[in-house]
Phi, psi and omega in degrees: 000130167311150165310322197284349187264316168309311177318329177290223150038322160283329193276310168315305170302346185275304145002313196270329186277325182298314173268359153305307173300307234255022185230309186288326161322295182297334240243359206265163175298148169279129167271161222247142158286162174288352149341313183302297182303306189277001194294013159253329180288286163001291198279342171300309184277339165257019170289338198317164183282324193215134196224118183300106228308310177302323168269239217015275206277005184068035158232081191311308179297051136274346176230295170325115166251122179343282202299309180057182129304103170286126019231027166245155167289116177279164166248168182317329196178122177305113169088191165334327185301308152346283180281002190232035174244355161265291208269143175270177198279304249247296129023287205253021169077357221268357169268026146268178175280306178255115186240132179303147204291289177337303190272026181241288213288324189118030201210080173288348169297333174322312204245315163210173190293118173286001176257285202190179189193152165273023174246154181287166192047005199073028187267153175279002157194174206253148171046202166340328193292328145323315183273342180323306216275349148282298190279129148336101205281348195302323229250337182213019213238319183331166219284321179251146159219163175312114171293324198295305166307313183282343173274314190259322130142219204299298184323323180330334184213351190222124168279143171308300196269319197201140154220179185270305183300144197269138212105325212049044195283145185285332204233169171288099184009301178302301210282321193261332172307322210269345181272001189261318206226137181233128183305337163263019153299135151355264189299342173288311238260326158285319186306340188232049175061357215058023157260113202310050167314353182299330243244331176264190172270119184310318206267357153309315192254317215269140152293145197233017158245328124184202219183136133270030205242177178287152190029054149083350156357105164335131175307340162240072154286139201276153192301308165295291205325309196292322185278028174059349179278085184274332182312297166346299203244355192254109167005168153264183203287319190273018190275141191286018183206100186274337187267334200317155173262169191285314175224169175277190132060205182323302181302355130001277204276349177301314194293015289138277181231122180299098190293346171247014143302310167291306172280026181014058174085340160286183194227334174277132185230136176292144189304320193275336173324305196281345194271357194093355179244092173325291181336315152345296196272293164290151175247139181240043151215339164180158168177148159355320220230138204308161172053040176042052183241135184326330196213158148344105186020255190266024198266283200315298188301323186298331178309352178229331174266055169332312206299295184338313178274008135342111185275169174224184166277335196195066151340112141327133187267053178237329190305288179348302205273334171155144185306309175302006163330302185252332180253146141285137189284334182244354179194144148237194185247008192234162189284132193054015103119000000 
């Protein structure tokens, strides 16, 4: 064979080989948005209002790793890990002293939506309705609620993520009821006697989300509380201690309330009964809990009664319904009252 016919013969394989890659060139996937695939999730999310920059701009593999576990798209980094790799920690609150639970536990999916939301911030529902989806709504729902609430919903007093105030209240109690209400007004300054209630705690007598009782009134008030007569039990109003009380303790609430009335005939008397410390027991301006008592059902006695407050296997259901089933609280005529 001649040169010129080898030559031929290198130049066909080579011919041949060139166009096997340029067969192999066509032969590779196009690649796809993820859009293509996804277009009903796609058409959902974009009439939405507030759109998250990653579906906004198609760049889903900013949380996505492509490929994933068919037939879910897995994300990049589990929980809050994820979101605090865009939003720092320091952003979203989480270097304060008081941080919302949702955003402690890891799960900002609680509250909002990671694709788009017709709510501001991506929250999963507009105003109140976001907190909802935790808080009983039963709770702020009540016959009077807070004009502030019902005009602004939560945020009005309380930040979302995280504050220095305990609550996640925006302002220190005092300081944020007072940007609202203003204490040398007329009508502040008769609902309270003239007495510089500025100076105390709102949330002793007041709910500060709403009551079914008038001015927002705790759902059990000792009685001068509902009548405005703080003089009962108080200094007068114009007095340099104003808070002072008339007597301590017990001799107080004697003035008042019959003590051997309240002990209906027993000789056995609960330890705080006999010592004189109501308080213990009772709140002696308003609370939540029937007959002004401190605390939640058997919660109170356990509080003093530890032992008591033991779980078991197999409850008295009378324990279940409430201590006082079986005891009097403050005197019987039988032993362990």
């Amino acid at each position: 064979m001649t040169w010129f016919p080898r030559a031929f013969a290198v130049l066909a394989v080579l011919a041949f080989l060139g166009a096997g890659g340029a067969q192999a060139e066509a032969r590779k996937f196009k690649a796809k948005e993820c859009k293509e695939c996804h277009a009903a999730f796609s058409q959902k999310m974009a009439p939405l209002a507030h759109q998250h920059p990653g579906v906004k701009n198609d760049q889903c593999e900013t949380c996505h790793v492509r490929h994933g576990v068919v037939p879910k798209l897995i994300l990049k980094a589990d929980g809050n890990a994820l979101c605090v790799s865009c939003h720092t920690p320091a952003q979203v609150g989480l270097d304060k002293p008081h941080v919302h639970s949702a955003l402690k536990s890891g799960k900002c999916v609680q509250c909002h939506d990671p694709h788009a939301s017709n709510a501001d911030h991506l929250l999963s529902g507009e105003g109140a309705e976001a907190c909802y989806s935790c808080h009983d709504r039963a709770a702020y729902e009540k016959k009077v609620v807070h004009a502030v609430l019902k005009k602004d919903g939560c945020r009005a007093c309380h930040v979302a993520h995280s504050s220095a105030e305990p609550n996640l209240l925006s302002q220190a109690t005092g300081a944020l009821c007072l940007s609202c209400h203003d204490p040398a007004k007329g009508n502040f300054k008769k609902a309270h006697a003239g007495y510089p209630v500025e100076k105390a705690a709102c949330g002793t007598c007041h709910d500060p989300h709403s009551s079914d009782q008038p001015a927002l009134l705790k759902d059990s008030a000792h009685a001068p509380v509902t009548s405005a007569a703080c003089d009962a039990c108080h200094a007068d109003a114009t007095a340099d201690k104003p808070f002072a009380l008339k007597a301590e303790g017990a001799a107080l609430c004697a003035s008042c309330h019959d003590v051997t009335e309240l002990k209906k005939g027993g000789t056995v008397v609960h330890a705080p009964f006999e010592s004189g410390d109501c308080s213990s027991c009772h709140e002696p301006h308003a609370s939540h809990q029937p007959k002004l008592l401190a605390r939640k059902d058997n919660e109170l006695c356990t509080s003093c009664h530890t032992d008591q407050g033991a779980k078991v296997a197999f409850p008295h259901a009378a324990v279940e319904a409430g201590c006082v089933s079986c005891h009097a609280p403050h005197a019987a005529k039988n032993a362990k009252l």
